[in-house]
C-alpha positions as MATLAB code, in Angstrom:
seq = 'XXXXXXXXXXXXXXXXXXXXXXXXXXXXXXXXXXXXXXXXXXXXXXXXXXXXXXXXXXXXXXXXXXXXXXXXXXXX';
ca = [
       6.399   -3.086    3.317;
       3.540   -1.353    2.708;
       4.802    2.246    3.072;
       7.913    0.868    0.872;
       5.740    0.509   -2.231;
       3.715    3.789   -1.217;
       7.134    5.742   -1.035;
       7.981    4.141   -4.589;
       4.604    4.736   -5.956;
       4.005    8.216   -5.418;
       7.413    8.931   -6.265;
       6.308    7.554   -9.966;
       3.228    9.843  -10.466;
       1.693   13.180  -11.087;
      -0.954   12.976   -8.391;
       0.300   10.902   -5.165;
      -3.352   11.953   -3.735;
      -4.705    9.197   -5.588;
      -2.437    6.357   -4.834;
      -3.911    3.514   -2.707;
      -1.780    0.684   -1.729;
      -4.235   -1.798    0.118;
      -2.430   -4.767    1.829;
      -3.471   -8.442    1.877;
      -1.788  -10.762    4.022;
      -2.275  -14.427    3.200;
      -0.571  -17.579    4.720;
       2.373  -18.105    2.671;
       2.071  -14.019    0.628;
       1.709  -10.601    0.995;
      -0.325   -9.137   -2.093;
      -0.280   -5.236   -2.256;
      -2.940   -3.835   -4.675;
      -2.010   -0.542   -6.263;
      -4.026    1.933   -7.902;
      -3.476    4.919   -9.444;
      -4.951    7.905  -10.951;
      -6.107    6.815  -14.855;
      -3.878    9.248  -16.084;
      -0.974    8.267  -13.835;
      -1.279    4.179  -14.854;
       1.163    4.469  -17.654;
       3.791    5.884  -15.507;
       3.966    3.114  -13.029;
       3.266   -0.032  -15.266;
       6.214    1.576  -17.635;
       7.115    1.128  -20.855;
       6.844   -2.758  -21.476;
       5.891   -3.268  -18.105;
      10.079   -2.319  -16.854;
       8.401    0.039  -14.009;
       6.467   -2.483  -12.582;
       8.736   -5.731  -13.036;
      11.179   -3.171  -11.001;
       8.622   -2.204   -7.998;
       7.836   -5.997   -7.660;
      11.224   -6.834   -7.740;
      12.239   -4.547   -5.391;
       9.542   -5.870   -2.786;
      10.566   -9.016   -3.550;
      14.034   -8.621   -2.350;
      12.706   -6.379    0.917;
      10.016   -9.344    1.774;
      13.104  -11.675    1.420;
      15.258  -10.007    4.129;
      12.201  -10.501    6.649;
      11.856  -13.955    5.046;
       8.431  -13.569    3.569;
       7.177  -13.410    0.124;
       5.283  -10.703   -1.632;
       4.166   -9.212   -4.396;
       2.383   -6.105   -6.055;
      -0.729   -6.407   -8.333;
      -1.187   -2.735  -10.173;
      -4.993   -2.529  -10.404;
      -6.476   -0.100  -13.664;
];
């Protein structure tokens, strides 16, 4: 999962140097933090937030196929 949302990420930005996914793996959820270059956080939080309601949904669904739960927190 974690190299899902890395793929996605730096597939969204200028600089993929500066993404960091970090992983946190609680009883019931999987959080993965996200940051970004400054210049880069518009790109993956979108317009209206669409970018990253689509990258959480998308883990969502992956989590659900190995019957966990997860989601993404985009850190500024």
């Amino acid at each position: 999962m974690l190299e899902l949302v890395e793929y996605i990420v730096r597939a969204l930005v200028d600089d993929p140097d500066q993404v960091h996914v970090n992983e946190i793996e609680g009883e019931t959820v999987a959080v993965y933090e996200v940051s970004v270059a400054e210049e880069d956080l518009g790109k993956v939080i979108g317009k209206g937030g669409r970018t990253a309601n689509a990258i959480r949904t998308i883990v969502k669904a992956a989590a659900m196929k190995r019957e966990k739960k997860a989601t993404v927190e985009i850190l500024s």
